[in-house]
N, C-alpha and C positions, 0 to 999 in steps of 0.2 A: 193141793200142797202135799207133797213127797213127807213123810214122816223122817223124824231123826232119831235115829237110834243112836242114844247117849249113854256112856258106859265108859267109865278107866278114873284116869286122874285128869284133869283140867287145872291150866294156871290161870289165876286172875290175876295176868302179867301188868308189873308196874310200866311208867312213862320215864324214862329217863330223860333226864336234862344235860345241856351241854352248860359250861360256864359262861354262854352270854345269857342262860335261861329259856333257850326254844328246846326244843323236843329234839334228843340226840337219834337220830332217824338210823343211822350206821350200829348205834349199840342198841336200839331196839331190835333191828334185824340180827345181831348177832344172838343174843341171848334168845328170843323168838327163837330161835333155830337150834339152841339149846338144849334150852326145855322139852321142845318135840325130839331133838335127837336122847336126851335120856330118859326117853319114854314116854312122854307125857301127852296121852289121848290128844290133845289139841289146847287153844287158847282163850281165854276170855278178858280182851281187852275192853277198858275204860268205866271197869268197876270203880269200889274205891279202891282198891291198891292201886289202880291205875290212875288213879285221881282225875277220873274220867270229869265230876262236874266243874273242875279247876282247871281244865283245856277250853281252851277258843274254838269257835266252830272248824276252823282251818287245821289246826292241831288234830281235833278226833278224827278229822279226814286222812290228817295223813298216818295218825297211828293207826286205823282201820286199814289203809291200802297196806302198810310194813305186812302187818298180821295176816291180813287174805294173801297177799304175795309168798309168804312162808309157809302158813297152813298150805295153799294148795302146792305149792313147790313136793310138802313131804307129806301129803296126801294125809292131814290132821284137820280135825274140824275145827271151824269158827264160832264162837257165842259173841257175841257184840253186847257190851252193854250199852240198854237203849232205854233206860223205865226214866218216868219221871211224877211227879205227884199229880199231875195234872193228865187228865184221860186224852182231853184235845193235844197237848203237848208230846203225851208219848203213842200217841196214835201215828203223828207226823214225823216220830224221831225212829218210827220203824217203820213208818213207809218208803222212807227216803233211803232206807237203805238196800233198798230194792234193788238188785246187780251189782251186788257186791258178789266179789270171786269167792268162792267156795264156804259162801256164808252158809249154817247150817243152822241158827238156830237165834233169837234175841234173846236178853235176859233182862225182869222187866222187874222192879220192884214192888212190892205190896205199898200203894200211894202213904208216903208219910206225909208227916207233921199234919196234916187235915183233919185225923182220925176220922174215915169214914166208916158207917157204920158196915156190917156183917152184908148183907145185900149191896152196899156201895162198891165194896170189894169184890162181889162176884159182878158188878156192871160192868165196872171197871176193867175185868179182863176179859169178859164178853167181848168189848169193843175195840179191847188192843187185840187180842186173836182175830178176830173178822178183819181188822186193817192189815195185820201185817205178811209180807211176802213169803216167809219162813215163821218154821213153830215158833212158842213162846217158850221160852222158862221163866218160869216166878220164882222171885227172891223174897223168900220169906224168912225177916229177920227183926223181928219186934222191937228189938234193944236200941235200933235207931230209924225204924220209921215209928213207933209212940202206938204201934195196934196191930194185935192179937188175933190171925184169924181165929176163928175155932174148929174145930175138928170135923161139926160140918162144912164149913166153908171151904176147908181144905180139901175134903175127899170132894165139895162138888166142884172145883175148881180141875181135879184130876180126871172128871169126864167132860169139860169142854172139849170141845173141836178147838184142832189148831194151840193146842196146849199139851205138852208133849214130857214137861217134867216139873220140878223143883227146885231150886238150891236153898236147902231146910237149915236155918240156922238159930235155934232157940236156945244156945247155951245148954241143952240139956239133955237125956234122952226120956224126956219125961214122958206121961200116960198117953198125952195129943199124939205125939210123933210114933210110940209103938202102936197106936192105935193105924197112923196112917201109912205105914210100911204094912201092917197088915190088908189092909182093906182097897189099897190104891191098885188100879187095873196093873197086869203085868207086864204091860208094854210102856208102864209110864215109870219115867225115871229118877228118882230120887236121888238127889247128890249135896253128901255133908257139906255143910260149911262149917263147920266147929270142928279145927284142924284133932282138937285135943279128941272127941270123940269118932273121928272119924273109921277106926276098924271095928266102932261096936256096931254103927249105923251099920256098915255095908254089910256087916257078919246077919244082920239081923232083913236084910232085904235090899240096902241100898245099892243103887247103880255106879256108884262113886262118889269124888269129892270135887267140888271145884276149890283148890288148898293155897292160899297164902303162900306158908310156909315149907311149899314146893318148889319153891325159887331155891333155896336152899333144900341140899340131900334130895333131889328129884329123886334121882331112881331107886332111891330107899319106900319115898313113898308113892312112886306105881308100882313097888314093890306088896308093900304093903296091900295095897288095892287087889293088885291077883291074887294075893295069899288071900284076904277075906272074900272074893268073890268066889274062889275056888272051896271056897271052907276048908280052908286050913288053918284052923282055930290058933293054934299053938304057935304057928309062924306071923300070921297075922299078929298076936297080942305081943311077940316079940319086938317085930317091925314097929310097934306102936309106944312102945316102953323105953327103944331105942330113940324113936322121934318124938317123944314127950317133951323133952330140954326143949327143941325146936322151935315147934310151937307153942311153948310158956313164954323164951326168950323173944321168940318174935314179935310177941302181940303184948309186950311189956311195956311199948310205948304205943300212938296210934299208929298204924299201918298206913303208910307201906314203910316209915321213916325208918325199922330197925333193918328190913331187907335192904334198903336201899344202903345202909352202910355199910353191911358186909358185902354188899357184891361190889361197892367200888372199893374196895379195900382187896377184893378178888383181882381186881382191874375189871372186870365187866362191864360196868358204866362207868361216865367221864365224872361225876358228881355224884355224892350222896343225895343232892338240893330235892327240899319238898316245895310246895306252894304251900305259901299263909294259907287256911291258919293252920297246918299242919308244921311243925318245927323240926331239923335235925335230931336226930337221936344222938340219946349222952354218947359218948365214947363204953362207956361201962356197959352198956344194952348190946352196943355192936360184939363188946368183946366177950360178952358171954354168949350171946348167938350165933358167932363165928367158932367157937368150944364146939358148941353143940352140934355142930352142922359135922363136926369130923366125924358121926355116924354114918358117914354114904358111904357106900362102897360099889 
């Protein structure tokens, strides 16, 4: 298995829907092709902003082909989201995705709602690593799968074979996480998901971010992302001060529903429409994070 070398900004691009409610397959490839053209490392479709588990299997199929057909068009890497709480289950959901065009990586969740324990969790991605075609990334994000690696579980998770990074999301930069920016090997790559802290992470060792709130002001923030990769302290905490609105406004309702209403208010997609039980965002959420998004440049 080819290593991936992960590094920049990633979207964990939404699903757009057309007004009969199927997947708008023309405005996914537009905005797909967006994102990459203002800079953005590559894509990580049918996360939740993608409301990957509220697609049919025919659906993830066909937003997987948009995203591999774009990605390797403009030569950006692919993360698929593939985790599911069940080992059998995401073992099969990342083997299947075996020849997919310029797949570079799965992204696998730490098993929620089960709460297994501290060793279930490193079984767990012993077994999705050995199944699948391409490295893994683990999503680690406690606030909704209900468990907590610990600091060792995380650093042994970052010497698996076949496991290649992170998307660290604990609301915080708390003791765990500077502990594991320091200690995790140098080839493994750590990528914020807590849009808000994302230039301290990367100032402090991260690879990047996989950002929401990169659908809006993209190239602000792979902007961002160079300034702190580069240590450029000063510019980086600017870039990050400027996208602070952003990412407050964004994630003021659940995601993906407040992005989804400024980009069709952009014309981008054909609908705002989420899937139950996610609901349209107020009017007030769109209009303060369309404000705040006039930060790109």
């Amino acid at each position: 298995m080819p290593p991936a070398e992960l590094s920049g900004l990633y979207v964990p691009i939404i699903t757009p829907f057309a007004e009969d409610g199927t997947v708008a397959i023309d405005a996914l490839e537009r905005l797909a092709g967006r994102l990459i053209d203002d800079g953005a490392a590559g894509l990580v479709p049918l996360g939740t902003a993608g409301e990957g588990p509220l697609l049919d299997d025919g659906e993830r199929q066909a937003v997987i082909k948009v995203c591999a057909h774009v990605c390797s068009e403009r030569g950006a890497q692919l993360i698929v989201g593939a985790g599911n709480n069940g080992t059998s289950q995401t073992v099969a959901a990342v083997r299947a995705l075996e020849g997919t065009a310029g797949l570079t990586a799965v992204l696998c969740l730490v098993p929620y709602y089960l709460r297994p324990t501290q060793a279930g969790i490193r079984a767990h991605f012993e077994a999705v690593a050995a199944a699948s075609p391409v490295p893994v990334v683990i999503y680690n994000i406690p606030f909704r799968t209900g468990v907590r690696p610990s600091i060792e579980t995380l650093l042994a998770l970052t010497a698996l074979d076949g496991v290649v990074g992170m998307k660290h999301s604990v609301g915080a930069l708390d003791e765990d996480t500077q502990q594991l920016l320091a200690a995790a090997p140098k080839d493994f790559a750590i990528l914020g998901g807590d849009d808000q802290h994302l230039a301290a992470l990367v100032l402090l060792g991260g690879a990047g971010g996989i950002t929401a709130s990169a659908h809006l002001a993209t190239s602000r923030w792979v902007a961002l992302v160079h300034a702190a990769r580069g240590g450029r302290v000063e510019e980086a905490r600017e870039h990050q001060s400027a996208l602070l609105p952003v990412a407050e406004a964004g994630f003021a309702e659940p995601s993906p529903a407040v992005f989804k209403g400024v980009l069709h208010r952009r014309g981008e997609i054909p609908t705002p429409d989420v899937r139950l039980p996610f609901l349209p965002a107020a009017a007030e959420s769109i209009d303060r994070a369309e404000a705040a998004a006039t930060c790109d440049y």
